[in-house]
GULUMGU-152132 format. One record per residue: residue in three letters; x, y, z of N, C-alpha, C in turn; residue number from 1. Coordinates in steps of 0.02 Angstrom, whole numbers, padded with zeros to 5 digits. Each point is the difference from the previous one (the first is absolute). Layout:
+--------+--------+--------+--------+--------+--------+--------+--------+--------+--------+-----+
: residu :    n_x :    n_y :    n_z :   ca_x :   ca_y :   ca_z :    c_x :    c_y :    c_z : num :
+--------+--------+--------+--------+--------+--------+--------+--------+--------+--------+-----+
:    ALA :      X :      Y :      Z :      X :      Y :      Z :      X :      Y :      Z : NUM :
...
+--------+--------+--------+--------+--------+--------+--------+--------+--------+--------+-----+
***
This chain:
+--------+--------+--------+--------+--------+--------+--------+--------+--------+--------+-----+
: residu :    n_x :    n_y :    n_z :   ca_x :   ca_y :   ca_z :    c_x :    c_y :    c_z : num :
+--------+--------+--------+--------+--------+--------+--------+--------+--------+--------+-----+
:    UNK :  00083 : -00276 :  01121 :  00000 :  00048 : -00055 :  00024 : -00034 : -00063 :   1 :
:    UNK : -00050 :  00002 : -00042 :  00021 : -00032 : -00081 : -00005 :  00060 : -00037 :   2 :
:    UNK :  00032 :  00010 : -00063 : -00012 :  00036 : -00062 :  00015 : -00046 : -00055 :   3 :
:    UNK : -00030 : -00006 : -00055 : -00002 : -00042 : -00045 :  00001 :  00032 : -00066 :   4 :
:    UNK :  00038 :  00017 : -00029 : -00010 :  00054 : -00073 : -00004 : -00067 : -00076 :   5 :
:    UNK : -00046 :  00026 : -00029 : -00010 : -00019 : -00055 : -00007 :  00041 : -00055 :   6 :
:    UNK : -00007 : -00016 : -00063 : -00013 :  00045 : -00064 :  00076 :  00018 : -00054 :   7 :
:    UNK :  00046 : -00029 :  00013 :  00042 :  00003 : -00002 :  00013 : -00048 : -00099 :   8 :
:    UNK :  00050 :  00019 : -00042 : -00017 : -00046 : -00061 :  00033 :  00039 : -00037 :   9 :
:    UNK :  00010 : -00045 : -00079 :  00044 :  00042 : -00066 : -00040 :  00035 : -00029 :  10 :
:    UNK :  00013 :  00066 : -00016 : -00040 :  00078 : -00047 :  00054 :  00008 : -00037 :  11 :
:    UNK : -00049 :  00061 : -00038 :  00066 :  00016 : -00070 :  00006 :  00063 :  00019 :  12 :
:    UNK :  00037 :  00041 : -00036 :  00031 :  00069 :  00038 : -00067 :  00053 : -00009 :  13 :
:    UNK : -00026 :  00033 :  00039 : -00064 :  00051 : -00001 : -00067 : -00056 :  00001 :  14 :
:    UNK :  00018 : -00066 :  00041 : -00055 : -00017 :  00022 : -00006 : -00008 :  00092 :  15 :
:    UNK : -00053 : -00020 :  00009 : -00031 :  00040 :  00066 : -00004 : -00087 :  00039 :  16 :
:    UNK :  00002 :  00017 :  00064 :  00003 : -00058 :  00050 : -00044 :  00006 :  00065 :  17 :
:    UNK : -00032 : -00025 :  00022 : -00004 :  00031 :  00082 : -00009 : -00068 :  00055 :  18 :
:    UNK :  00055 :  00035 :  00042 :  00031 : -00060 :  00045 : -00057 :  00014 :  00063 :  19 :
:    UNK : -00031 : -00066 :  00046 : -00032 :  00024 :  00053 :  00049 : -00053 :  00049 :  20 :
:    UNK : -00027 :  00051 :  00069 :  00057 : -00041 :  00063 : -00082 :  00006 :  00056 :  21 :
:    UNK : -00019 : -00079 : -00012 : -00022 : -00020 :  00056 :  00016 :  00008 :  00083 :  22 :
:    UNK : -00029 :  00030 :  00028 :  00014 : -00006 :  00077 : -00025 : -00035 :  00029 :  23 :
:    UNK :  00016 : -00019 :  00079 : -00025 : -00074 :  00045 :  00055 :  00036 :  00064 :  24 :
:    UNK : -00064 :  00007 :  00058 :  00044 : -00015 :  00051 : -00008 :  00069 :  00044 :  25 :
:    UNK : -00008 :  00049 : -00055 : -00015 :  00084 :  00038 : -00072 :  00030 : -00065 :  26 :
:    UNK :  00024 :  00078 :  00016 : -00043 :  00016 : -00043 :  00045 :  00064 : -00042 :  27 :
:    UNK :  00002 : -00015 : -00060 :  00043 :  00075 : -00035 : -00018 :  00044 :  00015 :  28 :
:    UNK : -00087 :  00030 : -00004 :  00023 :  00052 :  00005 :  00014 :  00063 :  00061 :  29 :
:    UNK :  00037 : -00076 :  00073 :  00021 :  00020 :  00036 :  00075 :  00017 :  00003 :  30 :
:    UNK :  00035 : -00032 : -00064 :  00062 :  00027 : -00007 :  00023 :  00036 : -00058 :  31 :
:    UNK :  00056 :  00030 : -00015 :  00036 : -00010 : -00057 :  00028 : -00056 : -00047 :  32 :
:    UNK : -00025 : -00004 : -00047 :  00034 : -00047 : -00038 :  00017 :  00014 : -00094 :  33 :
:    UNK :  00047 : -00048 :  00002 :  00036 :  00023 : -00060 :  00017 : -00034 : -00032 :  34 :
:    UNK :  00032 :  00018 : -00055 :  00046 : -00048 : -00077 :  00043 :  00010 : -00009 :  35 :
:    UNK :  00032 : -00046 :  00002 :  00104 :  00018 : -00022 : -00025 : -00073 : -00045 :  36 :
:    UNK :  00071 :  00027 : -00049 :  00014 : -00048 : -00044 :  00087 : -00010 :  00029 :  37 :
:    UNK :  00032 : -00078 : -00060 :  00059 : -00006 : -00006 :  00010 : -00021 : -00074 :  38 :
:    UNK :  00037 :  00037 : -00039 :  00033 : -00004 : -00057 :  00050 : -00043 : -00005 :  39 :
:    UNK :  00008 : -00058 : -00036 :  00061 : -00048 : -00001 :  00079 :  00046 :  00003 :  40 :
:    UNK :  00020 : -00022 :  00045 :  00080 :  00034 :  00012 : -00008 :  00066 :  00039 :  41 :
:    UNK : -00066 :  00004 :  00019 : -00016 :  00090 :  00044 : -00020 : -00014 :  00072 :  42 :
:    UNK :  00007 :  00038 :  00051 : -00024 :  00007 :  00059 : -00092 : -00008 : -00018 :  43 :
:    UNK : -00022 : -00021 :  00064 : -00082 :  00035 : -00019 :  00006 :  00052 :  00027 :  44 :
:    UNK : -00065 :  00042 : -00050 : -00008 :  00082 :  00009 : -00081 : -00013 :  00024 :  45 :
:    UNK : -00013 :  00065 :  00012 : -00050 :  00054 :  00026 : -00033 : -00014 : -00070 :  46 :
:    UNK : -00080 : -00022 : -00002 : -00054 :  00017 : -00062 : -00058 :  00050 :  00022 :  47 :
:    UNK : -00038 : -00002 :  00031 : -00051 :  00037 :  00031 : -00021 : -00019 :  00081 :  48 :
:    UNK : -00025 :  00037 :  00037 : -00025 : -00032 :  00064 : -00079 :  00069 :  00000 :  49 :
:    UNK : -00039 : -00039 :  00075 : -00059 :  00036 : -00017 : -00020 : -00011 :  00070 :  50 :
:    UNK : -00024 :  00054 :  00027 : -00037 : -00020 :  00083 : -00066 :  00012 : -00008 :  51 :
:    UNK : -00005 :  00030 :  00077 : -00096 : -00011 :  00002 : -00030 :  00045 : -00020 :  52 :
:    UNK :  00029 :  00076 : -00030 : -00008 :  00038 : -00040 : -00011 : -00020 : -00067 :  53 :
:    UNK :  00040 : -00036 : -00057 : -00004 : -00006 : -00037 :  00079 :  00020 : -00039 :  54 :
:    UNK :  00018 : -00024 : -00052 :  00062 : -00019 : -00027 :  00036 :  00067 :  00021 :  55 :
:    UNK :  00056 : -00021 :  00041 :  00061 :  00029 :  00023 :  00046 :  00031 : -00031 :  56 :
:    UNK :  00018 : -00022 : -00055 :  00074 : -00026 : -00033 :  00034 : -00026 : -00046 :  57 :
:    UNK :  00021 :  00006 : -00063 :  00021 : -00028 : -00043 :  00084 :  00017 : -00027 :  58 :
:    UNK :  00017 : -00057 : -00031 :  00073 :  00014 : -00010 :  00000 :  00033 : -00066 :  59 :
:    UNK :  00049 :  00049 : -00008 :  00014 :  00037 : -00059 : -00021 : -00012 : -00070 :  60 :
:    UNK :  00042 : -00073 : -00002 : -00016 : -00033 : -00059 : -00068 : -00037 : -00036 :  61 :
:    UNK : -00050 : -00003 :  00045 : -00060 : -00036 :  00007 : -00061 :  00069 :  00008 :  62 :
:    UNK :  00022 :  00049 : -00020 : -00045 :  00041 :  00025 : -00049 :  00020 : -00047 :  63 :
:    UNK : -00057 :  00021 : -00021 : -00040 : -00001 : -00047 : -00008 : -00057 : -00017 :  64 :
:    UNK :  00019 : -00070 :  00007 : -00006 : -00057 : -00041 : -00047 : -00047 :  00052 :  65 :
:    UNK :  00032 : -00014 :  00037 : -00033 : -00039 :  00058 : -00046 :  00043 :  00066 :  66 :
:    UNK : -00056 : -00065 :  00019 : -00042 :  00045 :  00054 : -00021 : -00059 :  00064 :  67 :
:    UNK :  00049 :  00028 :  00053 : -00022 : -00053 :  00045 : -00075 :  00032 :  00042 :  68 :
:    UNK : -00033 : -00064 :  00010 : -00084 :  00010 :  00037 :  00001 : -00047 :  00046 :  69 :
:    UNK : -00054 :  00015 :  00044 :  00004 : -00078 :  00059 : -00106 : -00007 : -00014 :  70 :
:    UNK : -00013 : -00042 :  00010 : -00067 : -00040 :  00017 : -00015 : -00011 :  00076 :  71 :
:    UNK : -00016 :  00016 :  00020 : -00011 :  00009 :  00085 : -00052 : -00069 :  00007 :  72 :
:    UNK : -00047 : -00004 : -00049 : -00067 : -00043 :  00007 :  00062 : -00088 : -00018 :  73 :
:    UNK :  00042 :  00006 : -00058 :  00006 : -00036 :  00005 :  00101 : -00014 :  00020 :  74 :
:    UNK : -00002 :  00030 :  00059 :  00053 :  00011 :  00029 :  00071 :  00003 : -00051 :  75 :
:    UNK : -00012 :  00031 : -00061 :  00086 : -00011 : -00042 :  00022 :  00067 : -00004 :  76 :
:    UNK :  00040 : -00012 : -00033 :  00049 :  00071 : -00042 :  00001 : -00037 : -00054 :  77 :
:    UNK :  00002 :  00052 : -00059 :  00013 : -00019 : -00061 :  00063 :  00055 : -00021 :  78 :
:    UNK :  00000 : -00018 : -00069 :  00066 :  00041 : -00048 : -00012 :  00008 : -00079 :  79 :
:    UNK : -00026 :  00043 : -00020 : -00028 : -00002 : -00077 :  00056 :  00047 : -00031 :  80 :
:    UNK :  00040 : -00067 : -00049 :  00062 :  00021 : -00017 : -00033 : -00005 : -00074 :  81 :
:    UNK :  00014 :  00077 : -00044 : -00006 :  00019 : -00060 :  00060 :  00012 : -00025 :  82 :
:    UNK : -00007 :  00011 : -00071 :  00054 :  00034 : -00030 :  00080 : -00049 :  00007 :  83 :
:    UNK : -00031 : -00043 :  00005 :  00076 : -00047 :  00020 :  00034 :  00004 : -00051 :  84 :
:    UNK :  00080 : -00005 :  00037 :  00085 : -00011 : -00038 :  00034 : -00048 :  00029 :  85 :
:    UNK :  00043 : -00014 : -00053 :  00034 : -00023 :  00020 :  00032 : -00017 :  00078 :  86 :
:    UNK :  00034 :  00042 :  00024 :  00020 :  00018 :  00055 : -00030 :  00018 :  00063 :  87 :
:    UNK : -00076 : -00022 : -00013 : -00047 : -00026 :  00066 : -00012 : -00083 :  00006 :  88 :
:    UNK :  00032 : -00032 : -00053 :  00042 : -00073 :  00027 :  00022 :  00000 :  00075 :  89 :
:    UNK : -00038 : -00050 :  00040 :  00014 : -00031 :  00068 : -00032 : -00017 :  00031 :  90 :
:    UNK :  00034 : -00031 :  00041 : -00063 : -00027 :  00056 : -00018 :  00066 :  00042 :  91 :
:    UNK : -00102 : -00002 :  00021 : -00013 :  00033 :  00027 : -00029 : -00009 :  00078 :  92 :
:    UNK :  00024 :  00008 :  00038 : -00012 :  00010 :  00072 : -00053 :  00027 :  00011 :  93 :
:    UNK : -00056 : -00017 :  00064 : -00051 :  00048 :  00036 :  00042 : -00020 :  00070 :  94 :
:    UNK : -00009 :  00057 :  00034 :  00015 :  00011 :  00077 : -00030 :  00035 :  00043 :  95 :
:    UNK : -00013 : -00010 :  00061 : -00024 :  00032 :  00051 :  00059 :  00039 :  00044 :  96 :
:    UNK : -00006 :  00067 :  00005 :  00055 :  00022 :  00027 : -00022 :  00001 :  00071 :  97 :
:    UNK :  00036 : -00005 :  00044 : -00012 :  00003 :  00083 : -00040 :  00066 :  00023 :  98 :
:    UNK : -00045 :  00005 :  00054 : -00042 :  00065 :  00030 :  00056 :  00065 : -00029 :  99 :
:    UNK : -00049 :  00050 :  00001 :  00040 :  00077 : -00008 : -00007 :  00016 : -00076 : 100 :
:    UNK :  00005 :  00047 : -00016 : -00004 :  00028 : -00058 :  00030 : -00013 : -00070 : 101 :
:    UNK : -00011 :  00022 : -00053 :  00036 : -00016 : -00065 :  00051 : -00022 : -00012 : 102 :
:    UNK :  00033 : -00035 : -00006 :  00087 :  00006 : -00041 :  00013 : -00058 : -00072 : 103 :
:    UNK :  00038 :  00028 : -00004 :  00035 : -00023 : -00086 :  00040 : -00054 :  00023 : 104 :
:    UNK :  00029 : -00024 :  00082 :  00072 : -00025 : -00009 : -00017 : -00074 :  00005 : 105 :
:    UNK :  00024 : -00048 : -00007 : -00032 : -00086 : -00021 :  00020 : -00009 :  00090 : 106 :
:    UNK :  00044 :  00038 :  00031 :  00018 : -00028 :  00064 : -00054 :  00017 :  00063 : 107 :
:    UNK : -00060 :  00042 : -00035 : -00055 :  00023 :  00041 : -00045 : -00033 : -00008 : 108 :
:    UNK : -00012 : -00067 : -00040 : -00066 : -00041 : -00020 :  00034 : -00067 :  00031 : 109 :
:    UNK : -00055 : -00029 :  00042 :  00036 : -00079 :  00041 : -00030 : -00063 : -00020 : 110 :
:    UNK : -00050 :  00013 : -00066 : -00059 : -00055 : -00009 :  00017 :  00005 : -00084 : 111 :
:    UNK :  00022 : -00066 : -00011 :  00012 :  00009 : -00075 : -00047 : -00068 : -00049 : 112 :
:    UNK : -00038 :  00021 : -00054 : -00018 : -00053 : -00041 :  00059 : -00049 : -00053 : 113 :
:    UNK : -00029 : -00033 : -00011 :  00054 : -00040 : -00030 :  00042 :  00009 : -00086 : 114 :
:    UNK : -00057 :  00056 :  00000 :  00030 :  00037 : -00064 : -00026 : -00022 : -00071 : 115 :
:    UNK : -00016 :  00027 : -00042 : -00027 : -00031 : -00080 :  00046 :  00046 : -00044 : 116 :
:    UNK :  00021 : -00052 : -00038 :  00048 :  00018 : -00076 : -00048 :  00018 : -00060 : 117 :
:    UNK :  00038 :  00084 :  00002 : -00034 :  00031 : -00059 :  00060 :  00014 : -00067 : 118 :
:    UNK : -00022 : -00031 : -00045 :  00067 :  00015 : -00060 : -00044 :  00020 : -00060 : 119 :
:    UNK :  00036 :  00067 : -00022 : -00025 :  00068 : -00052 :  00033 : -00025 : -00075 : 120 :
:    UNK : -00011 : -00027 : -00047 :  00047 : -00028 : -00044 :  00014 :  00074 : -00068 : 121 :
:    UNK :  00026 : -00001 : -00034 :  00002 :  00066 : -00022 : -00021 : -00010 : -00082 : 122 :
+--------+--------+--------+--------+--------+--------+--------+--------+--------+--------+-----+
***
């Protein structure tokens, strides 16, 4: 199992990004998978996750702004981050969370990409 996230780069504040997380190894849209970021000096949080339904989940702060999608044909998840601030500065994570249903918590996903640095300049 690989995940590989790319798209990642410097924007100015209310410009738009979209990160994709290559898969290898399974197939998404046999699982859940998701986006956490980490903010310099912060835990990583919860960004969006999305199953075989279609997007699950989003965190408070990201809501109206960002839209996670997956590509089945060409096995990814993506993240179309609009409206950027400041304070969506960090590295961004894709993950595969383990069999079973939805969750928000980083301790339910066991497959992690290596992460791409997104910085919002103001």
């Amino acid at each position: 199992v690989q995940l590989q996230a790319s798209g990642g780069g410097l924007v100015q504040a209310g410009g738009s990004l979209r990160l994709s997380c290559a898969a290898s190894g399974f197939t998404v849209s046999s699982y859940v998978m998701g986006w956490f970021r980490r903010a310099p000096g912060k835990d990583r949080e919860f960004v969006a996750a999305i199953n075989w339904t279609g997007p699950t989940g989003y965190a408070d702060s990201v809501k109206g702004r960002f839209t996670i999608s997956r590509d089945n044909a060409k096995n990814s998840v993506s993240l179309q981050m609009n409206s950027l601030k400041p304070e969506d500065t960090a590295i961004y994570y894709c993950a595969r969370k383990s069999r079973g249903s939805y969750s928000e918590s980083e301790y339910m996903y066991n497959y992690w990409g290596q992460g791409t640095q997104v910085t919002v300049s103001s």
